[in-house]
C-alpha positions as CSV (number, residue, x, y, z in Angstrom):
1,X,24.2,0.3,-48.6
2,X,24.3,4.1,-49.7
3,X,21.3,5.0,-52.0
4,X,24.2,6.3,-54.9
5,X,25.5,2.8,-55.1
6,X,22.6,0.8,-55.0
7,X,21.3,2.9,-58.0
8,X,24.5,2.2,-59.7
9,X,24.1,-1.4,-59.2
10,X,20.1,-1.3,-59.8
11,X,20.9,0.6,-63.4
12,X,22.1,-1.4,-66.1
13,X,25.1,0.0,-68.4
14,X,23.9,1.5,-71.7
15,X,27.5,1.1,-73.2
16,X,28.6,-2.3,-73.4
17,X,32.2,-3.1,-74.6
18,X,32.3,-5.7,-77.2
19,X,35.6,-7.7,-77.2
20,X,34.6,-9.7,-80.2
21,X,33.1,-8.5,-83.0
22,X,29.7,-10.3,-84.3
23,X,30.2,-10.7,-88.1
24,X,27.3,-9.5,-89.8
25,X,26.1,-10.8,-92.9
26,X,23.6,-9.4,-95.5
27,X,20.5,-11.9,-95.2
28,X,19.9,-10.6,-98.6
29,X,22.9,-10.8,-100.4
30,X,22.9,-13.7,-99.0
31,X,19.5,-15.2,-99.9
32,X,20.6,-13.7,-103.6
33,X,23.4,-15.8,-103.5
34,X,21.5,-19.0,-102.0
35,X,18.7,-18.5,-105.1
36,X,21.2,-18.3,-107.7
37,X,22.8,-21.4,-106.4
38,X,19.9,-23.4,-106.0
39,X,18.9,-22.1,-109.4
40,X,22.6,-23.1,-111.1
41,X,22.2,-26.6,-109.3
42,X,18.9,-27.4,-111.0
43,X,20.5,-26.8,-114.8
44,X,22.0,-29.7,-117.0
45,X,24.8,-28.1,-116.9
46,X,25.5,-28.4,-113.4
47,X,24.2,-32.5,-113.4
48,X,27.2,-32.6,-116.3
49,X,29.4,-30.9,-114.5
50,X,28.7,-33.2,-111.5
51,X,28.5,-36.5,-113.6
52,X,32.5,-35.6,-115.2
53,X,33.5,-34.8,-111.7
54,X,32.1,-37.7,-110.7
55,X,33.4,-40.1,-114.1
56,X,37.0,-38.5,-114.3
57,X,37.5,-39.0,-109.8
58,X,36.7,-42.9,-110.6
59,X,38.5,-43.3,-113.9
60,X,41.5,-41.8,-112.4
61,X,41.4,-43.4,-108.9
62,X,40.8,-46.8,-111.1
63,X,43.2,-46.6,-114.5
64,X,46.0,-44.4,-112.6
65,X,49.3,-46.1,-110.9
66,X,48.8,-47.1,-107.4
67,X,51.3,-44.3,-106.6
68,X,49.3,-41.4,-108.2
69,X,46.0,-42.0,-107.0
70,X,44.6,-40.0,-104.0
71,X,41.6,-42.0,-102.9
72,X,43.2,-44.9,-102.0
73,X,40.3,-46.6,-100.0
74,X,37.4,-47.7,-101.9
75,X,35.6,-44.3,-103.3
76,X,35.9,-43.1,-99.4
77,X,36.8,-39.9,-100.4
78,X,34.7,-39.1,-103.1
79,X,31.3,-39.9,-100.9
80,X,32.9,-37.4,-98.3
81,X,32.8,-35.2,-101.1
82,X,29.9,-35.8,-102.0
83,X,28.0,-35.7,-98.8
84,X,29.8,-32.5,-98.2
85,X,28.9,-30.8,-101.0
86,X,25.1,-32.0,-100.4
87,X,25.6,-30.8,-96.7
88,X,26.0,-26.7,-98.5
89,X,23.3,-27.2,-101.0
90,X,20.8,-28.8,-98.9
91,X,20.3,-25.5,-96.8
92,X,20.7,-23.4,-99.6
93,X,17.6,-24.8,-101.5
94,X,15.9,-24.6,-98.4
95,X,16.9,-21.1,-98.3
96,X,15.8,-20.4,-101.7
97,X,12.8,-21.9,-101.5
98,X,11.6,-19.9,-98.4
99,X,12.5,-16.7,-100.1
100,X,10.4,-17.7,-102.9
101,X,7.6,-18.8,-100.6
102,X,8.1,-15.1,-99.0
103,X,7.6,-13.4,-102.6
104,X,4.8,-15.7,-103.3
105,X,2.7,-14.9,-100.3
106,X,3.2,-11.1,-101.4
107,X,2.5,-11.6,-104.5
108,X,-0.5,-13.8,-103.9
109,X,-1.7,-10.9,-101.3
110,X,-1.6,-8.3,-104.0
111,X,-3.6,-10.6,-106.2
112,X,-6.4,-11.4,-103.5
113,X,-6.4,-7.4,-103.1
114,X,-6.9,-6.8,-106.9
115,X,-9.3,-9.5,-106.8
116,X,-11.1,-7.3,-104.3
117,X,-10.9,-4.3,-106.1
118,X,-11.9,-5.7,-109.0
119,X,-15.0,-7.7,-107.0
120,X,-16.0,-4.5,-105.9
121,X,-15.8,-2.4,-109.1
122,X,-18.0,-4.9,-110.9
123,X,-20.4,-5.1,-108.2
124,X,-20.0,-1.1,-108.7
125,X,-21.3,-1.7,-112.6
126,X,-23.7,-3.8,-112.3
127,X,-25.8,-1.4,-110.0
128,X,-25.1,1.3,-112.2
129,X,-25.9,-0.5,-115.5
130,X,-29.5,-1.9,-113.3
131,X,-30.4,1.9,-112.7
132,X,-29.2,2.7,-116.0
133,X,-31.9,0.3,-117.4
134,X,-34.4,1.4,-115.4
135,X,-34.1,5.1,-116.0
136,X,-34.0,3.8,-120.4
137,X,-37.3,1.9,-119.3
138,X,-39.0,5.3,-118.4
139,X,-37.3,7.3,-121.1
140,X,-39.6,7.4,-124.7
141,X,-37.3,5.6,-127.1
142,X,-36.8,6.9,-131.2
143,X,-39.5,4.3,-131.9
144,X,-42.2,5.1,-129.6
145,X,-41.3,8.7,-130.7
146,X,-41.6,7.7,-134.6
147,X,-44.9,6.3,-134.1
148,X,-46.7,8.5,-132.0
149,X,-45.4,11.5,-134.7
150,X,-46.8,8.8,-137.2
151,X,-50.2,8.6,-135.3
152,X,-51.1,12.4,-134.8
153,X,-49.3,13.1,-138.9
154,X,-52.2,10.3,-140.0
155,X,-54.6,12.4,-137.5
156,X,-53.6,15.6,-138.7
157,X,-54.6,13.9,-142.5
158,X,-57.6,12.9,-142.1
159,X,-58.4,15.9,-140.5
160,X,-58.0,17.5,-143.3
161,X,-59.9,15.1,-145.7
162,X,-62.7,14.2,-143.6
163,X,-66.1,15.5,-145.3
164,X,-67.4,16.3,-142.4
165,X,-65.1,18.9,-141.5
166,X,-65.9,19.9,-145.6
167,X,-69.7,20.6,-144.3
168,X,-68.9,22.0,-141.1
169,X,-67.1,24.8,-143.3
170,X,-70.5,26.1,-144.6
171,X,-71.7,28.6,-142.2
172,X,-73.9,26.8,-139.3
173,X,-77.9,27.9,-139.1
174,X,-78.5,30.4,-137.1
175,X,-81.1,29.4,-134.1
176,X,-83.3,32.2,-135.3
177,X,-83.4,30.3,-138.3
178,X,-85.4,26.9,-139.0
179,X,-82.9,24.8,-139.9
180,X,-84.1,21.5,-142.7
181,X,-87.0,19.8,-141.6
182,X,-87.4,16.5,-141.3
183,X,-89.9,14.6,-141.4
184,X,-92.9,16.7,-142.2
C-alpha cells in the first residue's frame, strides 16, 4: 500500500456526519422538574386528587349504563393506570432524592469546613487567652499597686513621727567632744 493511503486509513475523521440528531435534554431543568413533582406528589392535595380520580373511575364504571362505561373488565384499566402513573413517579422520586443527596453532601462539606475553621480559631483563642494570663500573672495589678503605695505612705508617717528621728535633729556630738557619760 502507498504510505498517503495507509495514513488516510490509520487517521480517524475529526468530522463525523450525524444523520440523527441526539435530543439533548437539560439534566437540570430536568431534575427541577423531577423535585417539584416528587414534592407535589407528597401534598394532600395530590393524595385527594388521586383518591377522587380514583372514587369517580369506580363510581362511574359501577352506577353508569353498561353502554357508557369504558373499563368494562373488572377495574383492568384503572390498575394499568395506575401502575403507569407509578412507573413515571417512581424514577422521578428517585431522581429527586439523589439531587437532594447531591446538595446535602455540599452542604454537609461546607459545614465539616466551617467546623474546621471554627476548630482552629478556637484552638487559636485559647493559646492566646493562656499567654494573655500569663503575661496578667507577671504584670503588678491596681491592688498590689494600692498596697505597696499604702505600705511606703504608712512608712513615710512614721518617719515623720518617730522620736527618734525628733533627737537625731539635735546636732550630733562632735568626737572632740565627750559625749554623756555613763556609768561613772
Amino acid at each position: 500500500m502507498s504510505d498517503a493511503r495507509r495514513e488516510r486509513l490509520d487517521t480517524p475523521r475529526d468530522t463525523r456526519r450525524q444523520i440523527v440528531r441526539r435530543p439533548t435534554v437539560d439534566a437540570d431543568a430536568f431534575g427541577v422538574f423531577a423535585e417539584s413533582f416528587a414534592r407535589y406528589m407528597g401534598t394532600a392535595k395530590f393524595l385527594l386528587w388521586m383518591t377522587a380520580f380514583v372514587a369517580i373511575w369506580i363510581c362511574w364504571n359501577v352506577l353508569a349504563p353498561r353502554e357508557l362505561r369504558f373499563d368494562k373488565f373488572p377495574f383492568i384499566f384503572l390498575t394499568l393506570m395506575l401502575s403507569l402513573q407509578a412507573s413515571y413517579a417512581a424514577p422521578l422520586i428517585l431522581l429527586a432524592q439523589n439531587r437532594q443527596e447531591q446538595r446535602d453532601k455540599v452542604v454537609a462539606e461546607q459545614d465539616r469546613q466551617a467546623n474546621a475553621r471554627a476548630h482552629a480559631d478556637m484552638e487559636f483563642l485559647a493559646r492566646e487567652v493562656a499567654s494573655l494570663r500569663m503575661s496578667v500573672g507577671e504584670v503588678a495589678t491596681r491592688d498590689f499597686l494600692r498596697s505597696e503605695l499604702r505600705g511606703l505612705l504608712n512608712d513615710i508617717e512614721q518617719m515623720q513621727h518617730d522620736p527618734r528621728d525628733e533627737a537625731s535633729d539635735e546636732t550630733p556630738p562632735t568626737p572632740d567632744e565627750p559625749g554623756p557619760r555613763s556609768g561613772t
